[in-house]
C-alpha positions in Angstrom: -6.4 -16.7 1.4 -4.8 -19.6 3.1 -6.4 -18.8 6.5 -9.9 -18.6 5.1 -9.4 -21.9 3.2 -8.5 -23.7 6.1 -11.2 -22.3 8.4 -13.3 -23.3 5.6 -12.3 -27.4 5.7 -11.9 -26.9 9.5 -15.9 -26.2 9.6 -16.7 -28.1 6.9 -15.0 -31.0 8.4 -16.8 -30.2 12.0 -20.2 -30.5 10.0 -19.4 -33.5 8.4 -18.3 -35.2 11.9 -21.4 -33.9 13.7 -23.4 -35.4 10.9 -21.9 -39.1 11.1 -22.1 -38.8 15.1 -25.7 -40.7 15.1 -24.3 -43.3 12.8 -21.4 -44.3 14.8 -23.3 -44.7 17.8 -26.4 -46.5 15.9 -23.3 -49.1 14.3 -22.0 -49.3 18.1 -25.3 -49.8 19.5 -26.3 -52.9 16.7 -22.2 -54.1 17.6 -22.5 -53.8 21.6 -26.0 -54.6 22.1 -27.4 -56.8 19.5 -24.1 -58.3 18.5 -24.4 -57.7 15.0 -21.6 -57.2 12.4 -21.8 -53.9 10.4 -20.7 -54.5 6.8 -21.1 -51.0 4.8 -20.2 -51.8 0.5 -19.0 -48.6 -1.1 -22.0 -48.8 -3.9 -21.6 -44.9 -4.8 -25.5 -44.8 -4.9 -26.0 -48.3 -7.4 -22.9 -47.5 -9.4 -20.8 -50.2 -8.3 -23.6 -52.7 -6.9 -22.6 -55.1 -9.8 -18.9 -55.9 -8.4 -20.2 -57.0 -5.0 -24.0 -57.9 -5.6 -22.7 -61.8 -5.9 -21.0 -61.7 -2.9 -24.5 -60.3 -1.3 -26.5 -62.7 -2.6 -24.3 -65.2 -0.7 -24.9 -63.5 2.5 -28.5 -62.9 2.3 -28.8 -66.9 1.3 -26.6 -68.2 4.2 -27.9 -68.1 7.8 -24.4 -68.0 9.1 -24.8 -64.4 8.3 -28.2 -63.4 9.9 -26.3 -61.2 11.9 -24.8 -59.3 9.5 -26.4 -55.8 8.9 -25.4 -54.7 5.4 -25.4 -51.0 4.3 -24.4 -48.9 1.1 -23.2 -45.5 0.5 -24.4 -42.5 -1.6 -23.4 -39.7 -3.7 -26.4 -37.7 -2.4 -25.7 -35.5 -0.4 -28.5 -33.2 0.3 -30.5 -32.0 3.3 -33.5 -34.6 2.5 -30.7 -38.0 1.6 -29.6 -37.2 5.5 -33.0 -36.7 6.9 -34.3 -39.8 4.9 -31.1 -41.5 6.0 -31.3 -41.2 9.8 -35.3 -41.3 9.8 -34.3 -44.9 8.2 -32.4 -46.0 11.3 -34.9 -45.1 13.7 -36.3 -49.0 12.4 -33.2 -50.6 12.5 -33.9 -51.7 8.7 -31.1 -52.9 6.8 -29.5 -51.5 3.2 -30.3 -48.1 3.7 -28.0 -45.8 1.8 -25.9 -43.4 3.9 -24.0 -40.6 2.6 -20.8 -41.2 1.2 -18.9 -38.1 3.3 -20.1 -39.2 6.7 -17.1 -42.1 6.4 -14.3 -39.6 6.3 -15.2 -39.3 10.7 -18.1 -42.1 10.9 -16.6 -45.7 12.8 -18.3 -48.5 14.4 -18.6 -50.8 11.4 -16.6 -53.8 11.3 -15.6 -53.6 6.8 -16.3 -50.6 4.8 -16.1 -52.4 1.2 -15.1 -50.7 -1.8 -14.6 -50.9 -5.7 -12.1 -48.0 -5.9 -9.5 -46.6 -4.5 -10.4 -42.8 -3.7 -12.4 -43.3 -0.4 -10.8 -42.1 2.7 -12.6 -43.5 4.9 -11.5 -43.1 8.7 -9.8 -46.7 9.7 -8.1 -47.9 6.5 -7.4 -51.3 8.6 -11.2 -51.7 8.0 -11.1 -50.8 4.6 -11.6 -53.4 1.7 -10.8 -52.8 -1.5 -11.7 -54.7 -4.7 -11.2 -53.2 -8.0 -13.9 -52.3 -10.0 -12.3 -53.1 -13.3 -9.5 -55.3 -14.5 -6.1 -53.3 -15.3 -6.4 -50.8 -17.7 -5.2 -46.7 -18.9 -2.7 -46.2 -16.1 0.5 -48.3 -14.3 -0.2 -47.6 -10.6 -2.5 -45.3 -8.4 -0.9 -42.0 -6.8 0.7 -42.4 -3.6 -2.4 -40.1 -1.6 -4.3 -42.6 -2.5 -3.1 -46.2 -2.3 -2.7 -46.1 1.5 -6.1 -45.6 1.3 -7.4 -49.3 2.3 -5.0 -51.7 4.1 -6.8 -55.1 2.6 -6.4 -55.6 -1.0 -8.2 -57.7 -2.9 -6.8 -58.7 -6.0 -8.4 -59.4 -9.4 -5.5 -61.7 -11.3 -1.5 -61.8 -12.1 -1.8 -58.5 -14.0 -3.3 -56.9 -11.2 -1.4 -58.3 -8.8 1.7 -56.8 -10.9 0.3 -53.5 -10.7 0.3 -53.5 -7.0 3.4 -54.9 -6.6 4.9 -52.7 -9.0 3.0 -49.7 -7.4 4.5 -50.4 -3.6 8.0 -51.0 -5.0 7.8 -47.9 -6.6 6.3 -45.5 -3.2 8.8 -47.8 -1.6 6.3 -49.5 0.6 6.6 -52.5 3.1 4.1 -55.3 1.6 3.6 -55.6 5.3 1.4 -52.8 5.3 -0.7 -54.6 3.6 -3.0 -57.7 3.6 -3.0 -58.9 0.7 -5.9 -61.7 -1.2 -6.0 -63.4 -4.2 -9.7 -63.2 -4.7 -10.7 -62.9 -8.6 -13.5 -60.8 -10.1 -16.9 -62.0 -8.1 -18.9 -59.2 -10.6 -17.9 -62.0 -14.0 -18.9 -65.0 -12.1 -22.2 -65.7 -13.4 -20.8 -65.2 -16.9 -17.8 -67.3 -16.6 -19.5 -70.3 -15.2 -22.9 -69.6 -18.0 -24.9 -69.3 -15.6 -26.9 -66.0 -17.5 -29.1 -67.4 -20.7 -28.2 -65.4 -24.1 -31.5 -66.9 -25.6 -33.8 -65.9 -23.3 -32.4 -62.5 -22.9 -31.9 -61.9 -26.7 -35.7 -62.6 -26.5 -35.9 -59.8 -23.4 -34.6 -57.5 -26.0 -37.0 -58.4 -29.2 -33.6 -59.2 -30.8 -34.0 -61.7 -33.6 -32.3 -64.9 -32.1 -30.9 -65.5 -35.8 -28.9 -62.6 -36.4 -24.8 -61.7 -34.4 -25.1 -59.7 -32.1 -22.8 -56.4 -31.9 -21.8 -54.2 -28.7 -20.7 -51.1 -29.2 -19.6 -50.3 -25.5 -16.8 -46.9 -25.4 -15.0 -45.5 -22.8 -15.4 -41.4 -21.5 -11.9 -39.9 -22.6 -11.3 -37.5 -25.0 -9.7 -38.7 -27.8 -11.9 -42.3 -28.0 -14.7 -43.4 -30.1 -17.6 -41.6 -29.4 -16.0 -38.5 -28.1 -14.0 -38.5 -32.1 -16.7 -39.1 -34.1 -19.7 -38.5 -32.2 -22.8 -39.6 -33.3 -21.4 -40.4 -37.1 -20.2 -43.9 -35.2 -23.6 -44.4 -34.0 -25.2 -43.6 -37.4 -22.6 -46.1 -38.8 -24.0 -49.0 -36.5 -28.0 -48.1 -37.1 -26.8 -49.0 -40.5 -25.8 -52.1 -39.7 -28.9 -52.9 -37.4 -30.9 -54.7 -41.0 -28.0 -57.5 -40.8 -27.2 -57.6 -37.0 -28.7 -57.2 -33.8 -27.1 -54.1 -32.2 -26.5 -53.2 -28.3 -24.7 -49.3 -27.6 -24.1 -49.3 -23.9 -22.2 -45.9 -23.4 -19.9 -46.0 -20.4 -21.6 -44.8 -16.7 -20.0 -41.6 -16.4 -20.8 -40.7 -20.1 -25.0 -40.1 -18.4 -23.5 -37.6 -16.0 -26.0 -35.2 -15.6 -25.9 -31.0 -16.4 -25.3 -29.8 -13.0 -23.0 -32.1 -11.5 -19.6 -30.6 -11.0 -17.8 -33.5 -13.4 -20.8 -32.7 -16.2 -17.6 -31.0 -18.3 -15.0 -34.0 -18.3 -17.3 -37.0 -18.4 -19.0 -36.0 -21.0 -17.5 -33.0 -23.2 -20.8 -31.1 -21.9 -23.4 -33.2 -24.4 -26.0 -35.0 -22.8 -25.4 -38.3 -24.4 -28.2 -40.3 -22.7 -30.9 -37.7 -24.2 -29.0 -37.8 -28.0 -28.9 -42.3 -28.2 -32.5 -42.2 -26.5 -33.3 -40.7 -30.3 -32.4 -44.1 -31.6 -34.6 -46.4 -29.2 -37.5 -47.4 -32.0 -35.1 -48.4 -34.1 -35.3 -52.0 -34.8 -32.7 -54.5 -33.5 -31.1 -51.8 -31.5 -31.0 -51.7 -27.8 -29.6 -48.8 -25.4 -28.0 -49.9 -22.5 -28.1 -48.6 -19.8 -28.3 -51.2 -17.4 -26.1 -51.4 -14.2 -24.9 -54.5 -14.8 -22.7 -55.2 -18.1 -22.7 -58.5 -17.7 -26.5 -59.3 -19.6 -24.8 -57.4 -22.4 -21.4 -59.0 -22.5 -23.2 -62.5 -22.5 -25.6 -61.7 -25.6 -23.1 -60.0 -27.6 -20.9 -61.7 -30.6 -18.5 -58.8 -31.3 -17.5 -55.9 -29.2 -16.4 -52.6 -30.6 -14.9 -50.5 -27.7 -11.2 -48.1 -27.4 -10.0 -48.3 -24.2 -11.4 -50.1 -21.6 -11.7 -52.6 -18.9 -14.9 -53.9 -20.1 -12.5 -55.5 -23.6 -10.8 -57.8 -20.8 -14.5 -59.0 -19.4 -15.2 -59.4 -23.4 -11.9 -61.2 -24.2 -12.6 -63.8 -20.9 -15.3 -65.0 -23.2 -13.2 -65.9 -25.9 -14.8 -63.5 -28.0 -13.4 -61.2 -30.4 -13.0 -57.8 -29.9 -12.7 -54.5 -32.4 -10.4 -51.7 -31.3 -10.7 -48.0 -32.3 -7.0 -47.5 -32.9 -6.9 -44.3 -30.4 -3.5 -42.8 -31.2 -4.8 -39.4 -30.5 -5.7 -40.4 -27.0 -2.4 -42.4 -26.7 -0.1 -39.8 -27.7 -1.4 -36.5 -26.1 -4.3 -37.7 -23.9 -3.5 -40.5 -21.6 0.0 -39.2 -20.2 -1.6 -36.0 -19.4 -4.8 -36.6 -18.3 -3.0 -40.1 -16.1 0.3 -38.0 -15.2 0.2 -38.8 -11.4 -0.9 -42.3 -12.7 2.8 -43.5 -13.3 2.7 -42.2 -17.4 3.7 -39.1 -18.0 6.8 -40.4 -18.8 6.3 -43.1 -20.9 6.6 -43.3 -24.8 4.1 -43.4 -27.5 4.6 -47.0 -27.9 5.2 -48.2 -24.1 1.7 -46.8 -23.5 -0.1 -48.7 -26.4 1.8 -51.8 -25.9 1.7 -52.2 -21.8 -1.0 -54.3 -21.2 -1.4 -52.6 -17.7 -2.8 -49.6 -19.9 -3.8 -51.1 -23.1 -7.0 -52.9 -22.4 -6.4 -55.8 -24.2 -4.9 -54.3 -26.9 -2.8 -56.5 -27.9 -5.7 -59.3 -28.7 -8.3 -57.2 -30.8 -8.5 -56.3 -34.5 -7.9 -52.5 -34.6 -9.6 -49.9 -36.7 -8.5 -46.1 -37.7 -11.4 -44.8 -39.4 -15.4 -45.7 -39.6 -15.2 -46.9 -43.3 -12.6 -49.6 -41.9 -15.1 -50.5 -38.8 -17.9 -51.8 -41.4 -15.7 -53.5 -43.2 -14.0 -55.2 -40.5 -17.7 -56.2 -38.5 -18.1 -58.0 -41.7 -15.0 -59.8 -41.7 -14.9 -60.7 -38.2 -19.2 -61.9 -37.7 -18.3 -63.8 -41.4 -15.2 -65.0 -39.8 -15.7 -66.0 -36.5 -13.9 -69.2 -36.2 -10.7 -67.3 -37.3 -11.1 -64.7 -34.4 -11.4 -66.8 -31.2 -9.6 -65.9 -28.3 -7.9 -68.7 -26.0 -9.9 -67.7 -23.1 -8.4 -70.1 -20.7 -5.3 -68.6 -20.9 -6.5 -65.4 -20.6 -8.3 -66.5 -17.7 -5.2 -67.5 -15.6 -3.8 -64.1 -16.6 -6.7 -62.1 -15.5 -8.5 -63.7 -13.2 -8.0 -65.9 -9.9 -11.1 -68.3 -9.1 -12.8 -68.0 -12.4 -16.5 -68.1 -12.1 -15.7 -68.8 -8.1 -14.5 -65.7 -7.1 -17.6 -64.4 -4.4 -16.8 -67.4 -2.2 -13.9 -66.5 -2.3 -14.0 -63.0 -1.1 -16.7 -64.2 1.6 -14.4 -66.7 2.8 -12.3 -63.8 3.7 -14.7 -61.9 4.7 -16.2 -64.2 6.9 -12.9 -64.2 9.0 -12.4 -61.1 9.0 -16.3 -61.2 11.2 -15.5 -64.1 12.9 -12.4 -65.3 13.4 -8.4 -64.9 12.5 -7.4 -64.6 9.1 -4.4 -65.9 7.3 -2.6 -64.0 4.4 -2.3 -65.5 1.3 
C-alpha cells in the first residue's frame, strides 16, 4: 500500500508542478521584463481579504506602488478555476485569483502573504505571515508547520509570547526568523472610529434607540451553538422587541455539504439555510459579511464562547458575555488541539491561559440560557459597570493600534525595494 501511495503524491505532485509552470514564467516575465513586483496575499478565495484589505488600499492609493502587481489565491480547484485563471493572464490584468495548490512548486513572486500558518508554499524566505486572529484555543502551532514562513509578523505582546514560547519549545534559533512587530492592520479602521455605527445601524433598519447585541460563536463542539442549537437563537429572537440583534455565525460554520470538512465545521447541519429562517424578523440581522469589523462597531454586547473575535470586542472597551464552555474545556480542546501544545495541560491551565482563553478572564460568564437573559439585562442596564480598560488591553494585544497597515507596508515596501532591518 505504501508504494501505490507514494506513486500517487509522486503524480499528483507532477500535475500540480506542470500546472503552476505558466505562472512562474508569467511572474518572471512581469519581474524580468516589465520590472514589476509580484505580491500574491493568501485570501483563500475572500476568506481572509479582511486582514490585509487595509494594507491594499494603501497600495492601490500610493503611486510608489504602480508597479506592484497584486494577486490572490483560491480554494477552487477545478478544471474551469485553472482555465479561467490562465485565460486571465493572457491580459496581464491584476487580482486575478490563482489556485491555492499551484504555490506548493509555483516561484517568481517576490512575497506570498498569508493569514495562517498551513501554507507550504515553495520559498518560505518569501513567505509572510500575519495571523488572522489574536491568540486564542491553543499555546503554539506544531512544529510541520511553523517553519512554514520565515517572516513573522506579529500581532501584540501575547502573540509575540506565543512565538517565542513556540521556538523555545521546537528548540529553534530566533535567527531563523525575521521577526516584525506590526499589529492587527484588519481592526484599524475600528480602533481609530473611522467606521460610523449610526449610519450603519441605519444600513441595517435597526432602531438607532435600542443596544445593540452580537451573538457571534465559534465552530467547536462543545460551544454555544453547537450545545444548544437553535434553542440559543430562539432565546435572542426573544429578546429582539427590546434590543437590536446581530447573529453572525463563525465562517467555517457555512461550509457547504460536499466539501470534505462539511462533518467538523459544522456537525453536518447546514446552519446558513436554518438562521436564513429568522431574516424577517424584526431588529434581527444575519451576518454574514466578510468583514466583522461593521458588526463589532455597531454592537453594545457580544455573546460569544471561545474566540478571537472576544479580543477584537474587548479592544473596544466593551463588555463581553461568555458561554462558560467547560465541556469544550475539559474533553474538547486538549483533544481536538493535542499537537497544539495542550494535551497536557489541566482543566484549569486551559481556561485560565489567556493564550487559549479568548479573553476569558475579562467577560461575564454564563452556564445555562436562563442565566444569558438575565445577564443581557444586567449588563445593557448596567453598562457603566461593565467597561473594559481598553487602553490597556490595547498595549497587551496590539502594537500600532489603529496604525498597524503602515506598518506592515513599511516592511513590505523594503522587502520590494530596498534592505530591511529587524526589529
Amino acid at each position: 500500500m505504501k508504494i501505490f501511495r507514494f506513486i500517487f503524491h509522486y503524480f499528483s505532485g507532477c500535475v500540480i508542478w506542470m500546472k503552476s509552470t505558466p505562472f512562474t514564467l508569467f511572474f518572471l516575465l512581469q519581474r524580468l521584463f516589465f520590472h514589476r513586483k509580484i505580491l500574491v496575499f493568501d485570501s483563500q478565495d475572500k476568506l481572509f481579504i479582511q486582514f490585509f484589505s487595509p494594507v491594499i488600499d494603501l497600495i492601490e492609493r500610493d503611486p510608489k506602488y504602480r508597479n506592484v502587481s497584486i494577486y490572490f489565491t483560491s480554494n477552487e480547484n477545478s478544471l474551469l478555476s485553472y482555465i479561467k485563471s490562465i485565460a486571465t493572464l493572457l491580459f496581464f490584468r491584476n487580482g486575478i485569483f490563482i489556485q491555492n495548490e499551484l504555490f506548493k512548486y509555483a516561484y517568481g513572486y517576490d512575497l506570498y502573504i498569508t493569514a495562517h500558518f498551513y501554507s507550504q508554499v515553495k520559498d518560505s524566505t518569501r513567505s509572510v505571515l500575519i495571523q488572522h486572529n489574536l491568540p486564542v484555543k491553543y499555546l503554539y502551532p506544531p512544529l510541520k508547520f511553523i517553519r512554514n514562513s520565515r517572516i513573522q509578523f506579529i500581532t501584540g505582546e501575547l502573540h509575540m509570547k506565543q512565538f517565542k514560547d513556540a521556538i523555545t519549545y521546537y528548540h529553534i534559533d530566533p535567527e531563523f526568523f525575521s521577526i516584525y512587530e506590526i499589529g492587527f492592520p484588519k481592526l484599524d479602521n475600528v480602533l481609530s472610529d473611522k467606521i460610523q455605527k449610526t449610519e450603519l445601524l441605519k444600513l441595517r433598519n435597526f432602531s438607532l434607540s435600542k443596544k445593540t447585541i452580537l451573538y457571534a460563536p465559534s465552530w467547536d463542539e462543545g460551544l454555544s451553538l453547537k450545545r444548544f442549537g437553535i434553542q440559543i437563537i430562539n432565546t435572542l429572537v426573544k429578546l429582539s422587541d427590546e434590543f437590536n440583534i446581530i447573529i453572525r455565525p463563525h465562517p467555517v460554520l457555512l461550509t457547504r455539504e460536499g466539501s470534505g470538512e462539511f462533518e467538523l465545521y459544522t456537525g453536518g447541519i447546514d446552519w446558513l439555510t436554518l438562521l436564513n429562517k429568522y431574516k424577517n424578523v424584526n431588529n434581527l440581522y444575519i451576518s454574514t459579511d466578510l468583514d466583522s469589523n461593521f458588526d463589532l462597531v455597531c454592537a453594545d454586547l457580544l455573546i460569544s464562547d471561545v474566540s478571537s473575535i472576544t479580543w477584537d470586542f474587548l479592544l473596544l472597551g466593551k463588555p463581553v458575555l461568555l458561554f462558560s464552555s467547560d465541556e469544550y474545556f475539559s474533553k474538547i480542546n486538549p483533544t481536538l488541539y493535542r499537537e497544539y501544545g495542550n494535551a497536557n495541560l489541566s482543566l484549569d491551565e486551559l481556561k485560565n491561559n489567556e493564550l487559549i482563553n479568548g479573553g476569558r478572564k475579562y467577560a461575564v460568564l454564563f452556564n445555562n440560557l436562563e442565566e444569558l437573559e438575565l445577564k443581557v439585562y444586567e449588563i445593557l442596564n448596567n453598562l457603566d459597570r461593565f467597561q473594559i480598560d481598553q487602553m490597556s488591553l490595547r498595549h497587551q494585544l496590539v502594537y500600532n493600534p489603529g496604525h498597524a497597515a503602515p506598518r506592515f507596508l513599511d516592511v513590505i515596501s523594503k522587502y520590494l525595494f530596498g534592505p530591511v532591518e529587524d526589529s
